[in-house]
C-alpha positions in Angstrom: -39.0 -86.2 -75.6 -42.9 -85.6 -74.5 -45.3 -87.8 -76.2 -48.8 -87.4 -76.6 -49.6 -90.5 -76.0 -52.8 -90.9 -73.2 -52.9 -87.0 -73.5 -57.1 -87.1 -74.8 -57.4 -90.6 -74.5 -59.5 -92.3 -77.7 -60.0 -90.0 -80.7 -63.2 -88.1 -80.7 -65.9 -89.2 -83.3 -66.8 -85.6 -84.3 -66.7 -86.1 -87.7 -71.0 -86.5 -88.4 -71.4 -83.2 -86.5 -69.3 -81.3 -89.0 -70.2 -83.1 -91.8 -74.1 -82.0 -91.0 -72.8 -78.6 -91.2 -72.2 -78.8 -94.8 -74.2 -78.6 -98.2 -72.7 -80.0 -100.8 -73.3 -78.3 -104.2 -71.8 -79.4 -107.7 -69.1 -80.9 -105.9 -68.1 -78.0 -103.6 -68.9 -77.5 -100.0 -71.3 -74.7 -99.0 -71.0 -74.1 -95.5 -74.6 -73.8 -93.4 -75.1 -71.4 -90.8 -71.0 -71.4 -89.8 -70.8 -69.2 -86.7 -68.5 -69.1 -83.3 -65.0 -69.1 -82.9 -62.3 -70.9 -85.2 -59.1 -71.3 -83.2 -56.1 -72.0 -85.1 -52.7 -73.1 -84.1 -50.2 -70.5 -85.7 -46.2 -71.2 -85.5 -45.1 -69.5 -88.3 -43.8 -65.7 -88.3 -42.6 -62.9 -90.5 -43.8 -63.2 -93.9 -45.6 -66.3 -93.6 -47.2 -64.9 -90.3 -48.9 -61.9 -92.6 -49.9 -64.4 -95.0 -52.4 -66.3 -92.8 -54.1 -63.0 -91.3 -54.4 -62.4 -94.9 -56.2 -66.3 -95.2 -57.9 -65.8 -91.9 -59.5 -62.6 -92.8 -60.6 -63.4 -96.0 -62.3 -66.5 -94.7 -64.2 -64.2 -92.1 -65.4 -62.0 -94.7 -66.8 -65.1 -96.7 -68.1 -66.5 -93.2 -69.2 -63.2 -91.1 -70.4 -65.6 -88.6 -67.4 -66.7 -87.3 -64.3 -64.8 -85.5 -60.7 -66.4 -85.7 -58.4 -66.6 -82.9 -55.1 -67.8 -83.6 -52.9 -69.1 -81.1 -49.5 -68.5 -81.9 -46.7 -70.7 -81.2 -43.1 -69.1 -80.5 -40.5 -71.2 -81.2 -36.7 -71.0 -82.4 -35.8 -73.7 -85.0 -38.4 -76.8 -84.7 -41.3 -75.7 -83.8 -42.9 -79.3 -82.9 -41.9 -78.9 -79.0 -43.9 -75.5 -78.6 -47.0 -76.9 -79.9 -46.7 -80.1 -77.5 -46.2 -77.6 -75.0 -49.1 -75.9 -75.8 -51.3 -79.0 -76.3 -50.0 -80.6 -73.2 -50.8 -77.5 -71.1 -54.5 -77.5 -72.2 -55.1 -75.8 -75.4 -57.6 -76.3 -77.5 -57.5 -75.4 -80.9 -59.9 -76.2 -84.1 -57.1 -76.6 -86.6 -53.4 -77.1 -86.4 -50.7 -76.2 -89.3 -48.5 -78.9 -89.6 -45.4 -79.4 -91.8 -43.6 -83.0 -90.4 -45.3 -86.1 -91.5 -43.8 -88.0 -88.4 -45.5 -85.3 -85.7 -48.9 -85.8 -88.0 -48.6 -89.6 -86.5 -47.8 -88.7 -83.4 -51.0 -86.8 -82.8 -53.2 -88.9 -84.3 -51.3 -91.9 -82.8 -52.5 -90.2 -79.1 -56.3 -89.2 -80.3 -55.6 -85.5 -80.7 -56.2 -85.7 -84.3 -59.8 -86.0 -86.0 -60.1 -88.4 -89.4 -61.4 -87.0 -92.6 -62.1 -89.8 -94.5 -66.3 -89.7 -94.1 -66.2 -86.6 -95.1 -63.9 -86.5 -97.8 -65.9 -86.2 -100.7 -68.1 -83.9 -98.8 -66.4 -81.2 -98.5 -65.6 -81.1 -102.1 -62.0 -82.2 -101.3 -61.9 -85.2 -103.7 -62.5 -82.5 -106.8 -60.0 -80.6 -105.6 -56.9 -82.4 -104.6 -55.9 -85.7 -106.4 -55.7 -88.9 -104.4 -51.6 -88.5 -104.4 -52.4 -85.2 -102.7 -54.5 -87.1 -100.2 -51.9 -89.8 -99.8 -49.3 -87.3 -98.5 -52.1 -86.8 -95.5 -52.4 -90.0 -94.7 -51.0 -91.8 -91.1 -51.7 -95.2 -91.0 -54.4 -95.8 -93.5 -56.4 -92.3 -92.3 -56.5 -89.1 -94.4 -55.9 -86.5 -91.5 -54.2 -83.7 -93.4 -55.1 -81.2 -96.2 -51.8 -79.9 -98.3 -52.1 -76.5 -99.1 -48.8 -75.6 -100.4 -45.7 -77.7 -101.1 -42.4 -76.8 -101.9 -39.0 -77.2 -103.7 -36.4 -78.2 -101.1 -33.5 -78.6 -103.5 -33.4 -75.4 -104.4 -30.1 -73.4 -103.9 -30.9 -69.5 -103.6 -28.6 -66.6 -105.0 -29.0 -62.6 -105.9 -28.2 -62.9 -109.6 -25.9 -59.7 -109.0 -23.3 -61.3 -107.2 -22.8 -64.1 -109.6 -22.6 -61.9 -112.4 -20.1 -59.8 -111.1 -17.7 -62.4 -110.5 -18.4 -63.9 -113.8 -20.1 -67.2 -112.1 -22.3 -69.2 -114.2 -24.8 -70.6 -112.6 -23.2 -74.3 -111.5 -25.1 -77.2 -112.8 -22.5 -80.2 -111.7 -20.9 -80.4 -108.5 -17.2 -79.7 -109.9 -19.0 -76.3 -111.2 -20.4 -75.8 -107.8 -17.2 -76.3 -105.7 -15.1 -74.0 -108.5 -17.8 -71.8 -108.0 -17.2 -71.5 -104.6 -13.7 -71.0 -105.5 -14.2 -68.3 -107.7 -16.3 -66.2 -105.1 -13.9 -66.6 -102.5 -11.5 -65.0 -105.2 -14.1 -62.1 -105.4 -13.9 -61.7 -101.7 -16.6 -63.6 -100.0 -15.3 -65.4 -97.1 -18.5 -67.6 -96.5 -20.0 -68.0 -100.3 -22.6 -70.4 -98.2 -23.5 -68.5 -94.9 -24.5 -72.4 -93.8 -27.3 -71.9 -90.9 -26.1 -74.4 -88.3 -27.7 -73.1 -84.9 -30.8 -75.5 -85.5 -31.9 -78.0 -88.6 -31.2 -76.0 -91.8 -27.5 -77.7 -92.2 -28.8 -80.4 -92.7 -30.8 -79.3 -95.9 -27.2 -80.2 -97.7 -27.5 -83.5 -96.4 -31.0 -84.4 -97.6 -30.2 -83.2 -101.1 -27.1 -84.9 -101.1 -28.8 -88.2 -99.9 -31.3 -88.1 -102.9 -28.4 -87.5 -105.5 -25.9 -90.5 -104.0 -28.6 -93.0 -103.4 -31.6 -91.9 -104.6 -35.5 -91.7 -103.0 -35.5 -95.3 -102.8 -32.0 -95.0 -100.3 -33.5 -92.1 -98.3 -37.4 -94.0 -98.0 -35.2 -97.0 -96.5 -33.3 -94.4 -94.3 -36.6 -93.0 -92.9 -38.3 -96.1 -92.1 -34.7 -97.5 -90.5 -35.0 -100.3 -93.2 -31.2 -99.8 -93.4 -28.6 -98.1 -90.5 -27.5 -95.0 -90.3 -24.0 -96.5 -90.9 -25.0 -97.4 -94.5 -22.2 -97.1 -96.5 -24.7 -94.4 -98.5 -25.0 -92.5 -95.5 -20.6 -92.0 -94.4 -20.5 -91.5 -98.8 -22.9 -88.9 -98.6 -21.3 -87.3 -95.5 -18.0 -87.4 -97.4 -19.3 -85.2 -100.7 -20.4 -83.1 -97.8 -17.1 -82.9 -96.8 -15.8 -81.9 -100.1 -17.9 -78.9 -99.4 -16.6 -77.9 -96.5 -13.0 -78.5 -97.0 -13.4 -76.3 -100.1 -13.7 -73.5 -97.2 -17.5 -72.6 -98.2 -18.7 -72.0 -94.7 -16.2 -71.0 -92.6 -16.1 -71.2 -89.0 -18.0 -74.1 -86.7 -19.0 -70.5 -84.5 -19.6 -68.6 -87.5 -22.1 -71.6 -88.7 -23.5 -71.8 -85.2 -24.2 -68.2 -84.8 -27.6 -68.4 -86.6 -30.6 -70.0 -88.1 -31.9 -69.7 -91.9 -32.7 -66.2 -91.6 -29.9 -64.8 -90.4 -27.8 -66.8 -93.5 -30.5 -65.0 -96.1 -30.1 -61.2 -94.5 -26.2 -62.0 -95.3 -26.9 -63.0 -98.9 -29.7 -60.3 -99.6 -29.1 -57.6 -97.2 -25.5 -57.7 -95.6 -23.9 -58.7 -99.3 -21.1 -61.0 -97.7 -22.6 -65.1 -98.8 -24.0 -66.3 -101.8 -26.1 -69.0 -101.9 -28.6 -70.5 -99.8 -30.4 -74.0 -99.5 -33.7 -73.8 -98.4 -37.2 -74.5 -98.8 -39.9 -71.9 -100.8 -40.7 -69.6 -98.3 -37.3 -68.1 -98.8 -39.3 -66.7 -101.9 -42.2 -64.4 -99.9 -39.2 -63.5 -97.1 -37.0 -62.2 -100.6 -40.3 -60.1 -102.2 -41.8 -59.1 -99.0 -38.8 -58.2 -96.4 -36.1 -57.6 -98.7 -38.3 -55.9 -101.7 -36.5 -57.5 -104.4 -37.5 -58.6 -107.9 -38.4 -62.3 -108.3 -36.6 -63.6 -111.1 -34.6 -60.3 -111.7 -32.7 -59.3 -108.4 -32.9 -63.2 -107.2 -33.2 -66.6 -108.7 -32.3 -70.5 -108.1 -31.4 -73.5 -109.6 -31.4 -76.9 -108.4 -29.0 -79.1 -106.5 -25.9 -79.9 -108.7 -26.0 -83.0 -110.6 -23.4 -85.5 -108.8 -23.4 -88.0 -111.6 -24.0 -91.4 -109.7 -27.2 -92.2 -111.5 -29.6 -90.0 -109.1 -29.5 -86.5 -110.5 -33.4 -86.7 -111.6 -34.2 -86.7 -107.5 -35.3 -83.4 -105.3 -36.1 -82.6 -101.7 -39.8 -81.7 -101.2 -42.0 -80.1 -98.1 -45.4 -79.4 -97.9 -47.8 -78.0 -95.3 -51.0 -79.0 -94.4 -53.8 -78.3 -92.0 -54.7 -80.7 -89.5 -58.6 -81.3 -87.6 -58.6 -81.6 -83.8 -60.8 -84.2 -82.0 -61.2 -82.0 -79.1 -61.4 -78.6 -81.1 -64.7 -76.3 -79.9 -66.2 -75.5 -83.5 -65.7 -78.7 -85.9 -68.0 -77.0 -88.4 -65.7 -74.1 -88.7 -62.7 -76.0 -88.8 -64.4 -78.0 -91.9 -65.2 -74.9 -93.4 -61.6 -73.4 -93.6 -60.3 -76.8 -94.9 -62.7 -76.4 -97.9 -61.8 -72.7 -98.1 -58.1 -73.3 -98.0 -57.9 -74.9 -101.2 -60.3 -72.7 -103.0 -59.7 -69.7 -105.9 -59.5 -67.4 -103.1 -56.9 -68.9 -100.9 -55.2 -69.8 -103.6 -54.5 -66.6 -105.0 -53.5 -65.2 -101.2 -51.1 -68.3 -101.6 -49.8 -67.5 -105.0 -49.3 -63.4 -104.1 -46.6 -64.5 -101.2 -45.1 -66.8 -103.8 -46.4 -70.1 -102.8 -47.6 -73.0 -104.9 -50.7 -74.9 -104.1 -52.0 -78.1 -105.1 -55.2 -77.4 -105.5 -57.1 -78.0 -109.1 -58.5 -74.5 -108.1 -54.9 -72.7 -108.1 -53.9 -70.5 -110.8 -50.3 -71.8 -111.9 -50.1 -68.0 -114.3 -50.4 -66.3 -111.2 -46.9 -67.8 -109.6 -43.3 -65.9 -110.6 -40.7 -66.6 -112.6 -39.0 -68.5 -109.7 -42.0 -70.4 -108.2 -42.6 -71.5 -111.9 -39.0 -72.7 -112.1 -39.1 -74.7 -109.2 -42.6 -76.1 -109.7 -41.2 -77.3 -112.9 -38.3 -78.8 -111.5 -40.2 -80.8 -108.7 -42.5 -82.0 -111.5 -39.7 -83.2 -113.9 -38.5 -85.2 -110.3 -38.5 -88.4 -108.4 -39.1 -87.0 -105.4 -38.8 -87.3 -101.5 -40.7 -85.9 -98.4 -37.9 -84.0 -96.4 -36.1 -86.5 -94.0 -36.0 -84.4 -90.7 -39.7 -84.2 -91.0 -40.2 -87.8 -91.4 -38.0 -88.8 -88.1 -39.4 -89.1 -84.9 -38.9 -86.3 -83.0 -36.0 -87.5 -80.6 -34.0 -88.9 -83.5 -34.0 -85.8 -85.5 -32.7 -83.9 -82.9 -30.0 -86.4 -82.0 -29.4 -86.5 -86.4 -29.3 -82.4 -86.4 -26.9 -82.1 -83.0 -24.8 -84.9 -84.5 -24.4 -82.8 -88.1 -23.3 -79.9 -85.9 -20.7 -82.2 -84.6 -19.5 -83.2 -88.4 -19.5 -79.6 -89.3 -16.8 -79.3 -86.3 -14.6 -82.0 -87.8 -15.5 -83.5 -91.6 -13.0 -86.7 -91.0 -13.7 -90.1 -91.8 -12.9 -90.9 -88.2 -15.4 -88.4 -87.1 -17.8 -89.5 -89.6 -18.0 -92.6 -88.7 -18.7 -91.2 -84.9 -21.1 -89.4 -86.2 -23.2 -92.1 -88.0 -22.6 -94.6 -85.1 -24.4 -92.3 -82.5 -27.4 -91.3 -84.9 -27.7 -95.1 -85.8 -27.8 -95.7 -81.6 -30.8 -93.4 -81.0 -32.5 -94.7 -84.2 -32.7 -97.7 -82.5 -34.4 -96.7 -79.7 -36.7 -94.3 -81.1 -38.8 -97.4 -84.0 
């Protein structure tokens, strides 16, 4: 793995230079004279990629001053190694979107990252997020990131046609779920879960399975490496996984390794042939905007099925944030959009491509039937930050290859393979 570490050398101290940028008025941040260019580092595509021109050029029109150059990332699965590339080979960029607590300490571990703490309160970011919003951007004691949206990750999508033709009611234990799967195989589905196996989304089952065996508390000690990978919690939680798969939901290893997240939802809500999908909210703007169907009407989901081990009050969460560069050319700018990303107008943007923001400034009305749903359910949770964003980059690549291998052979024998190599690399990479 490439680390960033030496890259910049010690972390810029740009932080009075933006600040004197800023007016702060009744507890808002009125930016002064905001001109020049605002480069943004951009991974995300489709949907989400319309989205931000949509952010980016409403921001301009508030800020005529300034133009926004975004420099997009192409990546297949994680996109972490394109925007080291890009880092590493000179790029600078004001602002960076960031997803993966564990890469947020990375760059800031290697100076690439600019602190937010003096500045805080004045850019009116104390009266918009609450300090457990802050918390989730902190890396070692530093508040680096602004959330703008966050997410539902245990979430299991479905196009309410399908289920109601077979005469499926929506599952709510995991007996339900597995007869479910029974009963659509009946109907003539051969994969009711089209699992996307080329890159990281199989092991969305994992994570939600985690939470419901041993609960936050398990998968917190997990992420930290305060217990093995060859916890018993871990090979149990692999087993129930196996239950799924020996239940033939999937089919094939090649059929599971023929494609990432995207390619699973076109064979729900285009192709017809799978029925349900884990995955985090964004499948929500790809299902309105690419598909044009009917949130709440022509699609839906519920949350992970309740296991019954004393953890079925747990659920998966993401959230993105923006990140402040060190080395970025226009620090005033970049300040600017981190005020404007949490305010009315962003907000709204955010809510219109079916995404939920934490800001006291979002309009919860605005959000669909489904968002509302699964904003509800995260509320009602205990809840954990996704684990593949919270391991170090060259574990959670060995963890994601490693789930491939158990989705070739579920057996106890191959299980405990399985845990035995991830639990090697974990202790190599704390």
């Amino acid at each position: 793995m490439i680390k960033f570490k030496g890259v910049l050398g010690r972390r810029a101290l740009l932080s009075g230079i933006a600040a004197a940028a800023m007016l702060v008025m009744g507890g808002a941040a009125i930016a002064q004279d905001i001109s020049g260019e605002l480069a943004i580092l951009q991974w995300q595509g489709g949907v989400d990629a319309e989205m931000w021109k949509k952010l980016e050029a409403d921001f301009v029109a508030q800020h005529p001053g300034v133009t926004v150059r975004e420099l997009a990332i192409t990546a297949q699965g994680d996109a972490r190694g394109g925007i080291r590339t890009a880092i590493l080979g000179g790029e600078k960029v004001d602002i960076i979107i960031n997803t993966w607590p564990a890469f947020r300490k990375e760059l800031a571990d290697a100076g690439i990252l600019r602190g937010l703490d003096d500045q805080w309160s004045a850019l009116g970011l104390d009266t918009t997020l609450t300090q457990s919003w802050r918390d989730l951007g902190v890396s070692d004691g530093v508040s680096y990131g602004v959330p703008y949206t966050y997410g539902d990750r245990s979430g299991i999508w479905y196009k309410t046609s399908q289920l109601k033709d077979a005469g499926v009611e929506v599952p709510k234990t995991w007996d339900e779920f597995l007869a479910a799967i029974k009963t659509l195989k009946a109907a003539g589905y051969d994969t009711p879960i089209p699992m996307p196996g080329k890159y990281w989304a199989h092991g969305e089952w994992f994570e939600s399975l985690l939470l419901r065996t041993g609960g936050v508390e398990a998968a917190a000690k997990l992420a930290a490496h305060e217990i093995p990978w060859t916890d018993d919690v871990v090979k149990t939680t692999l087993r129930k996984y196996a239950e799924l798969l020996n239940a033939g939901c999937c089919g094939t290893p090649e059929q599971m390794f023929a494609g990432d997240w995207d390619l699973s939802a076109d064979q729900i809500f285009k192709a017809n042939t799978g029925n349900f999908l884990l995955l985090g909210m964004w499948m929500n703007a790809r299902a309105k905007g690419e598909y044009g169907l009917t949130e709440g009407v022509d699609y839906s989901l519920f949350q992970f099925p309740a296991l019954g081990l004393g953890h079925d009050d747990t659920s998966s969460v993401d959230a993105k944030e923006l990140l402040a560069t060190s080395n970025g050319e226009n620090p005033a700018a970049a300040d600017a959009f981190l005020t404007y990303i949490v305010s009315p107008e962003a907000t709204k943007i955010l809510a219109e491509y079916g995404y939920a923001s934490p800001s006291s400034n979002a309009d919860t009305a605005l959000l669909g039937p489904v968002q509302q749903q699964a904003t509800a359910a995260v509320a009602a949770s205990k809840v954990q930050f996704v684990l593949g964003d919270l391991l170090p980059g060259d574990l959670v690549d060995e963890y994601r290859v490693q789930l491939q291998k158990f989705l070739q052979d579920p057996s106890d024998a191959n299980i405990d393979a399985v845990t035995a190599a991830i639990e090697a690399k974990a202790a190599e990479s704390y």
